[in-house]
KEKETI-126961 format. One record per residue: x, y, z of N, C-alpha, C, O, CB in turn. Coordinates in Angstrom, 2 decimals, padded with zeros to 5 digits. Each point is the difference from the previous one (the first is absolute). Glycine has a CB too. Layout:
BEGIN
     nxx     nyy     nzz    caxx    cayy    cazz     cxx     cyy     czz     oxx     oyy     ozz    cbxx    cbyy    cbzz
       X       Y       Z       X       Y       Z       X       Y       Z       X       Y       Z       X       Y       Z
...
This chain:
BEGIN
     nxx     nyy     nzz    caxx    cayy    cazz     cxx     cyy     czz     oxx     oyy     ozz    cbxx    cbyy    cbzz
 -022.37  024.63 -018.15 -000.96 -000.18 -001.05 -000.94  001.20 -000.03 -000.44  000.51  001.03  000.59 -003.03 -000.81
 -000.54  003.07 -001.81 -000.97  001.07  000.54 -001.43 -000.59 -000.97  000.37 -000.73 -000.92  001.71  003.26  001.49
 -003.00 -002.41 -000.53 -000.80 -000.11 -000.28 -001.31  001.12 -000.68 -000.18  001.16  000.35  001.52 -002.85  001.14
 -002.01  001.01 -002.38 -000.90  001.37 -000.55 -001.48 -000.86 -000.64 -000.22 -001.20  000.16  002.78  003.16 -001.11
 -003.25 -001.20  000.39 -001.38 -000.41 -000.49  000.30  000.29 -001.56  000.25  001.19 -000.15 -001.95 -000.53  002.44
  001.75 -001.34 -003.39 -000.61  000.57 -001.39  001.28  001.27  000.14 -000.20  001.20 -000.15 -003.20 -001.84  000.03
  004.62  000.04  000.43  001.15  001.52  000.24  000.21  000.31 -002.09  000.19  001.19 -000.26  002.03 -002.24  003.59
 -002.25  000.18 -004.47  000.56  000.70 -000.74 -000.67  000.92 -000.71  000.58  000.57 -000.92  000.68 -002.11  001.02
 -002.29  001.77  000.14 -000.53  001.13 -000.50  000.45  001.09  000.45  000.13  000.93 -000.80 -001.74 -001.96  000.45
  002.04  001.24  001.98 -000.20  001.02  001.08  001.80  000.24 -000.43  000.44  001.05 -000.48 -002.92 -001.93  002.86
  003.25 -000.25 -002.11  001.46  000.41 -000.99  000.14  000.41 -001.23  001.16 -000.06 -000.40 -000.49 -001.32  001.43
 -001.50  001.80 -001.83  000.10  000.73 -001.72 -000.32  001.00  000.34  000.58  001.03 -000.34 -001.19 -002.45 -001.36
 -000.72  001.36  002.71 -000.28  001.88  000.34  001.53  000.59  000.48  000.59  000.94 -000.53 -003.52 -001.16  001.76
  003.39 -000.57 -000.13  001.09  000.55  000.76  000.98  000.21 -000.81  000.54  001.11  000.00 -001.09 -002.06  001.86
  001.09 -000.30 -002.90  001.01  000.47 -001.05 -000.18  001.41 -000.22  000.96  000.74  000.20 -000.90 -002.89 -001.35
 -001.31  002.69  000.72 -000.30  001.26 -001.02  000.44  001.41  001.19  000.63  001.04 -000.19 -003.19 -002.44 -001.64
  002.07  000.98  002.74 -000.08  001.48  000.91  001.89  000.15  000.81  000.64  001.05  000.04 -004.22 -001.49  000.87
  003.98 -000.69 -000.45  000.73 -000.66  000.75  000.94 -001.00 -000.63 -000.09 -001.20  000.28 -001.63  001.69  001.18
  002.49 -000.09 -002.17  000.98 -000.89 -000.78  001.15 -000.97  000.77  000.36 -001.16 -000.19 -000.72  003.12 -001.49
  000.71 -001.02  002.57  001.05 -000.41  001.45 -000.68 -000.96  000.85  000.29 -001.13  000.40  000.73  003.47 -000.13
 -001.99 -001.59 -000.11 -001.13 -001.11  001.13  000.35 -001.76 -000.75  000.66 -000.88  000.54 -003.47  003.23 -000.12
  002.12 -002.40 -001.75 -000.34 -001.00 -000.69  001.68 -001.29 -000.02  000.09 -001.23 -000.12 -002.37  003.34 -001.48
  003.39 -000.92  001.78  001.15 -000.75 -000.08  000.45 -000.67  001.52  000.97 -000.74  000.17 -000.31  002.37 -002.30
 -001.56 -001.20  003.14  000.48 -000.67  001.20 -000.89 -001.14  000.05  000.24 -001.04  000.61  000.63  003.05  000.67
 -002.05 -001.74 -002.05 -000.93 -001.75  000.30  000.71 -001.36 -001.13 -000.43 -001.10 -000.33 -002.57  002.70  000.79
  004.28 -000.84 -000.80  000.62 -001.10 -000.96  000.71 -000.16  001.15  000.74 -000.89 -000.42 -000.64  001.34 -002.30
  000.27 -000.29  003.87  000.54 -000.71  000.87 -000.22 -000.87  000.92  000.79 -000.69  000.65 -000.21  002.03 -001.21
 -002.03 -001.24  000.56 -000.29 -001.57  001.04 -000.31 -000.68 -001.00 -000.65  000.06 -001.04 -000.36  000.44  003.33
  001.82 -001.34 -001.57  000.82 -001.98 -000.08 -001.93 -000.26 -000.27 -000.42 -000.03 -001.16  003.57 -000.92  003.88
 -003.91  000.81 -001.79 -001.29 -000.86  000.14 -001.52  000.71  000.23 -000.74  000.07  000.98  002.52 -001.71  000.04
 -001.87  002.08 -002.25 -001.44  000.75  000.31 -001.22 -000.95 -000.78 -000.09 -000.49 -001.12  001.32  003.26  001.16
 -002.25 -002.75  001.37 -001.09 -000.70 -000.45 -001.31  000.58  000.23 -000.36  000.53  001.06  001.70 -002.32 -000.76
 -002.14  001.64 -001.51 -001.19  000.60 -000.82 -000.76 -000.71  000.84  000.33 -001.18  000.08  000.22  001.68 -002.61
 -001.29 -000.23  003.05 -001.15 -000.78  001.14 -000.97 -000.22 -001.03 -000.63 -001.05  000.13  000.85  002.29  002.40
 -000.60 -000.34 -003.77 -001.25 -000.40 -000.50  000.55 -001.42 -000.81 -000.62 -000.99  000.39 -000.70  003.71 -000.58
  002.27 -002.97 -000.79  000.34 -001.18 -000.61  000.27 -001.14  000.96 -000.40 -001.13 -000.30  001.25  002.50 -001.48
 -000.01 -001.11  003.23  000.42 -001.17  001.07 -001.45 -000.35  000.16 -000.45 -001.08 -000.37  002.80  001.90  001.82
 -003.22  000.31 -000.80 -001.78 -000.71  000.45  000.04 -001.45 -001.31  000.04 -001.22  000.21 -002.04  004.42  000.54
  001.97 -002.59 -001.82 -000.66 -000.48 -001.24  000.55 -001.97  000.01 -000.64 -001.05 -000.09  000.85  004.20 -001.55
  001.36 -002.78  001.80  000.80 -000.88  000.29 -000.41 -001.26  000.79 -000.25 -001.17 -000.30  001.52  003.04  000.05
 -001.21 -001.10  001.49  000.09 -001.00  001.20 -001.19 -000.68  000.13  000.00 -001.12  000.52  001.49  002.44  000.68
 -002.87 -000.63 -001.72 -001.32 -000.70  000.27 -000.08 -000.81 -001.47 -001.03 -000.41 -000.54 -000.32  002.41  002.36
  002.64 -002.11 -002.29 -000.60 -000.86 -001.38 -001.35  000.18 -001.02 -000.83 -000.78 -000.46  001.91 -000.70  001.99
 -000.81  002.98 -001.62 -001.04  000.69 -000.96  000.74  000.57 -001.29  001.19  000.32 -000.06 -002.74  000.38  002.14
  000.25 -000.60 -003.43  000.68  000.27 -001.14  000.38  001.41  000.38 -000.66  000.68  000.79 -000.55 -002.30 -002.53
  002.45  002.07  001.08  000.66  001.17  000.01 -000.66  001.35 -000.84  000.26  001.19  000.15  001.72 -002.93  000.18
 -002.78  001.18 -001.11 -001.06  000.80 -001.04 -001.04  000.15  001.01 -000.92  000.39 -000.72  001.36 -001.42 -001.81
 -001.09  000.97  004.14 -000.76  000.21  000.59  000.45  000.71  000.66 -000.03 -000.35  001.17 -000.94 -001.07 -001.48
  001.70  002.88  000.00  000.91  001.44  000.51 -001.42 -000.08  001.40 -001.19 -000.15 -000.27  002.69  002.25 -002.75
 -000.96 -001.98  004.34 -001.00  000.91  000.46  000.20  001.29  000.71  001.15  000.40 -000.11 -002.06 -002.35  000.15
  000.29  002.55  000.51  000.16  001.43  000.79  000.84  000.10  001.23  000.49 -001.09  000.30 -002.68  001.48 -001.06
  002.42  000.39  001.40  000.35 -000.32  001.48 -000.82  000.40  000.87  000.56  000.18  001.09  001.41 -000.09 -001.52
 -003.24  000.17  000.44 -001.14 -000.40  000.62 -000.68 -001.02 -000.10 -000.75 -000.30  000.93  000.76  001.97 -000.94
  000.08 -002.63 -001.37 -000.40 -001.49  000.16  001.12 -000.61  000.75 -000.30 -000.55  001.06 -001.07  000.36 -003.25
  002.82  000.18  001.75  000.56 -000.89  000.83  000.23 -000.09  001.25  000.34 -001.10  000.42  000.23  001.04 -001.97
 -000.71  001.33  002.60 -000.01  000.57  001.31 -001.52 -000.99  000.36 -000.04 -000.59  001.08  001.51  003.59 -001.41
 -002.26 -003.08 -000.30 -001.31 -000.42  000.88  000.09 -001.50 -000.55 -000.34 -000.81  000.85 -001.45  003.26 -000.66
  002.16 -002.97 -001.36  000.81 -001.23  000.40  000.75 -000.67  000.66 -000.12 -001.19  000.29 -000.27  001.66 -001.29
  001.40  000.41  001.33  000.91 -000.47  001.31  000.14  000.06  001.18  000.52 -000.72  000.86  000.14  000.89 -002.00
 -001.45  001.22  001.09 -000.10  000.68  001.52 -001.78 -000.19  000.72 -000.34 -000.08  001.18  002.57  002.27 -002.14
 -002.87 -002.20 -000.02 -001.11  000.22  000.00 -000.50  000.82  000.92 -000.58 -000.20  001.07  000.60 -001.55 -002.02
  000.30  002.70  000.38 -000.46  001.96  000.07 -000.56  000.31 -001.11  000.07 -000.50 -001.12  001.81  001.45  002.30
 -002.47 -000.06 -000.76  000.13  001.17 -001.22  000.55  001.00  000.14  000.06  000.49  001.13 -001.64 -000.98 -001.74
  002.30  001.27 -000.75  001.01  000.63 -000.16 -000.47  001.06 -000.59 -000.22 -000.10 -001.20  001.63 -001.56  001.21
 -001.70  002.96  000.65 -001.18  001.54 -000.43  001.41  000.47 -001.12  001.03  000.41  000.54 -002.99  000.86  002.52
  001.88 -001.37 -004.54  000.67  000.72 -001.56 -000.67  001.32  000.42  000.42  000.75 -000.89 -000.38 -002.81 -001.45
 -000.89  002.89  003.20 -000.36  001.52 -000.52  000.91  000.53 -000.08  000.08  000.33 -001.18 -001.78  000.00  001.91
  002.48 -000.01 -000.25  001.48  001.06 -000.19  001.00 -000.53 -000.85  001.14  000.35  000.33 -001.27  000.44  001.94
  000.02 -001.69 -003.50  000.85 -000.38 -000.64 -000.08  000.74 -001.31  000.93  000.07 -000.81 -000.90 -002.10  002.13
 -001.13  002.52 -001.46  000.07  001.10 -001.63 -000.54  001.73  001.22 -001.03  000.67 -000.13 -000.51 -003.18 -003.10
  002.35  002.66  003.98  000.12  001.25  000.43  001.13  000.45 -000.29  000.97 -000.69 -000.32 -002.31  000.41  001.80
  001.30  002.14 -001.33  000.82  000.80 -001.05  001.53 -000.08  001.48  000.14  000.74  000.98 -002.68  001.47 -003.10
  003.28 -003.22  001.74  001.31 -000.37  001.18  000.86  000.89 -000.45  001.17 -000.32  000.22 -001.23 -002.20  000.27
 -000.16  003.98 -001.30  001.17  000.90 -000.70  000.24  001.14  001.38  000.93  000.66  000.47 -001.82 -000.87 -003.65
 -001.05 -000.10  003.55  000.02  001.39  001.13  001.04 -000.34  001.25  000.48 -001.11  000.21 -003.31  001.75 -000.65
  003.12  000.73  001.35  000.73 -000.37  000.65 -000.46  000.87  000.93 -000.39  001.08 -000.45  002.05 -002.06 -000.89
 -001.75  000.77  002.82  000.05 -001.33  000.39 -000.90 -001.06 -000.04 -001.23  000.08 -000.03  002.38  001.00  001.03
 -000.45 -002.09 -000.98 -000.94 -001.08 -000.18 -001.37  000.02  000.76  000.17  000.16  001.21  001.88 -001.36 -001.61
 -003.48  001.07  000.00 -000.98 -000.66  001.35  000.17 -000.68  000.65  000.67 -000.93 -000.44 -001.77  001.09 -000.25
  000.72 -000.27  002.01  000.07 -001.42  000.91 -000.46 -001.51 -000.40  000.48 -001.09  000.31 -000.86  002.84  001.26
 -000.65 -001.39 -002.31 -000.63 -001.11 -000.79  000.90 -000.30 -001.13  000.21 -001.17 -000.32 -002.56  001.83  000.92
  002.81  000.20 -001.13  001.18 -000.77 -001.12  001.19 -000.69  000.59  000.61 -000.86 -000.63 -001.07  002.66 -000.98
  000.79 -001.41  002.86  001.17 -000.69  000.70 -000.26 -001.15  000.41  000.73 -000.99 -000.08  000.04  002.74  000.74
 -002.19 -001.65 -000.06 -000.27 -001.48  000.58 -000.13 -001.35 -000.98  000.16 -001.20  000.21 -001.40  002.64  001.52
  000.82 -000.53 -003.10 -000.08 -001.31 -001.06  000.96 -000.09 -000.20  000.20 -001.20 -000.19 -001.83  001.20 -000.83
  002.86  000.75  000.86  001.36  000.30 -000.83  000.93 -001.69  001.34  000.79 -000.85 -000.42 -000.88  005.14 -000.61
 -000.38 -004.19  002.41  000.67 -000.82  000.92 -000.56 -000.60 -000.01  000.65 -000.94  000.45  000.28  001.69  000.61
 -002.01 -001.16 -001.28 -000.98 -001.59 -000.07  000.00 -000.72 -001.24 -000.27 -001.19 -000.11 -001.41  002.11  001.58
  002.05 -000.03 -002.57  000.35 -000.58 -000.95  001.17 -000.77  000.08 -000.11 -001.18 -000.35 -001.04  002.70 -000.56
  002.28 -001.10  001.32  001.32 -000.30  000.10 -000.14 -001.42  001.32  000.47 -001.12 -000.20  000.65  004.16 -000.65
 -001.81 -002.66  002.07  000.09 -000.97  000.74 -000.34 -001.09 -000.77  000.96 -000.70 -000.31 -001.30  001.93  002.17
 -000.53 -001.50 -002.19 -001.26 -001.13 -000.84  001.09 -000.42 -000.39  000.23 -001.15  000.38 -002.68  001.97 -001.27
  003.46 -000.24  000.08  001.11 -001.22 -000.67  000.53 -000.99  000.77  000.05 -001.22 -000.12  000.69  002.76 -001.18
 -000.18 -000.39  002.51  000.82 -000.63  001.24 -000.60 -001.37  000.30  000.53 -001.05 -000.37 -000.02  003.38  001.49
 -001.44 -002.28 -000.55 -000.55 -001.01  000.30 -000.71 -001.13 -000.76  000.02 -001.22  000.21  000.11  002.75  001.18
 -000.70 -000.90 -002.22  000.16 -000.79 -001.25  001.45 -001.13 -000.36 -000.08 -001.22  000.06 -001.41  003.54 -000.80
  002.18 -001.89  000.55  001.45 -000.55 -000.08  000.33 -000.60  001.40  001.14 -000.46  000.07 -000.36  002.28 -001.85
 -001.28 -001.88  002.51  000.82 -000.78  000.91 -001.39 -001.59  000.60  000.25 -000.88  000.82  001.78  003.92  000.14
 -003.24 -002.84 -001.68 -000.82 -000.95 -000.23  000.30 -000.87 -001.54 -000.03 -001.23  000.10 -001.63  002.80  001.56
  001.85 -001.17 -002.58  000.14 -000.03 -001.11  001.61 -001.03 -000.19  000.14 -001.11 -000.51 -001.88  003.72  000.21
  002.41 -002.02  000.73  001.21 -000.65 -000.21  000.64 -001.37  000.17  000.73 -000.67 -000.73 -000.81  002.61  001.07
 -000.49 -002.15  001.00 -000.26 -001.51  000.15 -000.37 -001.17 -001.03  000.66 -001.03 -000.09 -001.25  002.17  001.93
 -000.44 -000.89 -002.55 -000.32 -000.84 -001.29  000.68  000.11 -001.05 -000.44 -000.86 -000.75 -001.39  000.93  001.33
  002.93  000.68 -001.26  000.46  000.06 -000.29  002.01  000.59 -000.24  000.26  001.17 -000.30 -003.18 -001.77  000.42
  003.62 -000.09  000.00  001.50  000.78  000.36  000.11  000.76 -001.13 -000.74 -000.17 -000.97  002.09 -001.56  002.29
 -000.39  002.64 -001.26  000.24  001.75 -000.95  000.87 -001.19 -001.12 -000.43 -000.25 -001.13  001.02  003.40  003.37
  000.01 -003.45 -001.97  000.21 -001.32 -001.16 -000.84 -000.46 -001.13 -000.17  000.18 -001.20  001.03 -000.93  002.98
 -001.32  000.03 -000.71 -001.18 -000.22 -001.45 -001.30  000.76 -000.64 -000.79 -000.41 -000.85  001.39 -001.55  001.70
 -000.56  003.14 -000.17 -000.46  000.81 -000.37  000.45  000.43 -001.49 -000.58  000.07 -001.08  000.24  000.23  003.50
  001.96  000.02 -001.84  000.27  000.73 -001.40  000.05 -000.85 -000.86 -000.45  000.43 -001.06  001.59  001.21  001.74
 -000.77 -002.72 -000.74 -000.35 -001.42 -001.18 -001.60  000.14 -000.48 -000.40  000.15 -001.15  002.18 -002.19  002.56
 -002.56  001.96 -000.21 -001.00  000.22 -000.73 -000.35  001.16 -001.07 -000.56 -000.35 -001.03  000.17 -000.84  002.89
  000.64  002.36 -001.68  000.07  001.46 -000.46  000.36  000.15 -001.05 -000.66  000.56 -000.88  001.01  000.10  002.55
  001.28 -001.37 -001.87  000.64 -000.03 -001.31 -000.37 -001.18 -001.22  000.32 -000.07 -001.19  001.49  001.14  002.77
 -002.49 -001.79 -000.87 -000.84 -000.68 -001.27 -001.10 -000.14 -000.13 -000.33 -000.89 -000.78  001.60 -000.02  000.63
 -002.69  001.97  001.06 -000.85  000.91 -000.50  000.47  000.82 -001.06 -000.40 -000.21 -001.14 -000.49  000.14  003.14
  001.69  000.95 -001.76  000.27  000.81 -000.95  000.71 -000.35 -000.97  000.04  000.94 -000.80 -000.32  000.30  002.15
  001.08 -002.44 -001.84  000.16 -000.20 -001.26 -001.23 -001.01 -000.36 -000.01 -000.26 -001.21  002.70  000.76  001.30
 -003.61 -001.05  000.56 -001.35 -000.48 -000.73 -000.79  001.08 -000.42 -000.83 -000.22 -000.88  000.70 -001.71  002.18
  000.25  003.14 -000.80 -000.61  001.02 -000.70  000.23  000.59 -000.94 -000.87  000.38 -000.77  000.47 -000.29  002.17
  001.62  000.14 -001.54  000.96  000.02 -001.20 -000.33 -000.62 -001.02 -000.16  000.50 -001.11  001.66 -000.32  002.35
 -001.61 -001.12 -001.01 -000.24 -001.05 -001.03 -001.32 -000.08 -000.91 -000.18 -000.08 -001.21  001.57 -001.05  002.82
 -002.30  001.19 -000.41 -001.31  000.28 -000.77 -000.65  001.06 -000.84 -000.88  000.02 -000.86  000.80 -001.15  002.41
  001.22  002.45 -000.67 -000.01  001.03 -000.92  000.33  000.05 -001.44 -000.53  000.40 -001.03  000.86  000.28  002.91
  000.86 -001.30 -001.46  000.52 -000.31 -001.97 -001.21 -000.92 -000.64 -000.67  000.22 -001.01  003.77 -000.55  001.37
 -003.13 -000.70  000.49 -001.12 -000.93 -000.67 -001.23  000.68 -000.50 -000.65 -000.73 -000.74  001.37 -000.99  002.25
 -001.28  003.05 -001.30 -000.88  000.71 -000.35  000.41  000.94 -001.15 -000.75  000.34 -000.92 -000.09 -000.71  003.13
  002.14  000.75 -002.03  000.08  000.82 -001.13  000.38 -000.50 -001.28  000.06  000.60 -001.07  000.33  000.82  002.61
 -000.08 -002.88 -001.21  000.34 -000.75 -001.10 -001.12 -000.28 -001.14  000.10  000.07 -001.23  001.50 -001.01  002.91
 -002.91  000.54 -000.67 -000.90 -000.59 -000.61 -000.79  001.41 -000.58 -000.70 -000.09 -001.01  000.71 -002.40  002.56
  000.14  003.84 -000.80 -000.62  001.40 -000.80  000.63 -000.02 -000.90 -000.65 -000.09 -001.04  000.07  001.55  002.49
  002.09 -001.39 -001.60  000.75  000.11 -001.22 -000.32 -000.90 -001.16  000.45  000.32 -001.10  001.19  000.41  002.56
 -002.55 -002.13 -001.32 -000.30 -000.96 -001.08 -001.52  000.62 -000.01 -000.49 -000.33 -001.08  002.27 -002.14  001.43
 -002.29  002.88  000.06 -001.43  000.17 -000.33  000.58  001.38 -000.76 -000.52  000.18 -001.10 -001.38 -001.47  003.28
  003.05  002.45 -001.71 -000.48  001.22 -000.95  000.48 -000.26 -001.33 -000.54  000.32 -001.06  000.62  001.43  002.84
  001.15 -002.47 -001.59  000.27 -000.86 -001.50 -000.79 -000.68 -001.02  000.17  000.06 -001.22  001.27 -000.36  002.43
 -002.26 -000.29 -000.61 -001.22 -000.80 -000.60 -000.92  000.77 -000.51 -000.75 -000.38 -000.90  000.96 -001.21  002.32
 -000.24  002.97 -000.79 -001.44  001.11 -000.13  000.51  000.42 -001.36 -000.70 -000.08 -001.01 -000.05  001.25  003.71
  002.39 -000.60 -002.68  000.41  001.04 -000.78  000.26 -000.64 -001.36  000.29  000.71 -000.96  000.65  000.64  002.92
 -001.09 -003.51 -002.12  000.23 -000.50 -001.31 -001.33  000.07 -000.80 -000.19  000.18 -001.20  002.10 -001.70  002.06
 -003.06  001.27  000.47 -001.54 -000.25 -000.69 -000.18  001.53 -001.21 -001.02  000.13 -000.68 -000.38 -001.62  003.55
């Protein structure tokens, strides 16, 4: 199983730079999003996205130092301080996931997941439906 935080954003960047890269994460069987499972397993609305410094001090109850997360990671070599966030970031999942998992099996996880996301779906249309009758309505007045 591999696991990530808020990964599909970080997979569109990778699509763009890394096209090959993007075709090997179509190969794990079971990848789970710690920020939607958190959301999941504690039986919270899915529209309450949070950070991974809120959910780390929710679960772990730490705090989790973001300074090196909008640093320039192009330079090379890396700082020490960017490494240490770069591996504490990554641990935090680890363990995260192996507290986390218990309350919920990767099963029903993804049940849960796949009908979040077609309730979102849904409401989406349900919004553009009802813009589409209001611009209709604008454009008869």
């Amino acid at each position: 199983m591999a696991c990530g935080f808020s990964f599909g954003s970080d997979i569109a960047t990778f699509n763009e730079a890394m096209p090959r890269l993007c075709k090997s994460f179509q190969q794990v069987k079971q990848f789970l999003d710690l920020q939607t499972y958190f959301l999941f397993a504690k039986k919270q609305d899915t529209s309450m996205v949070q950070g991974l410094k809120k959910v780390v001090k929710a679960v772990l109850e730490k705090e989790l130092c973001k300074a090196e997360q909008t640093s320039n990671w192009e330079n090379r070599p890396l700082r020490l301080s960017q490494q240490h966030y770069a591996a504490l970031d990554a641990y935090s999942l680890v363990v995260m996931t192996k507290i986390l998992l218990p309350l919920m099996s990767f099963e029903e996880y993804e049940i849960a997941h796949e009908k979040d996301k077609k309730e979102r779906k849904e409401k989406k249309e349900q919004k553009k439906q009802a813009s589409d009758r209001v611009g209709k309505h604008d454009a008869e007045s």
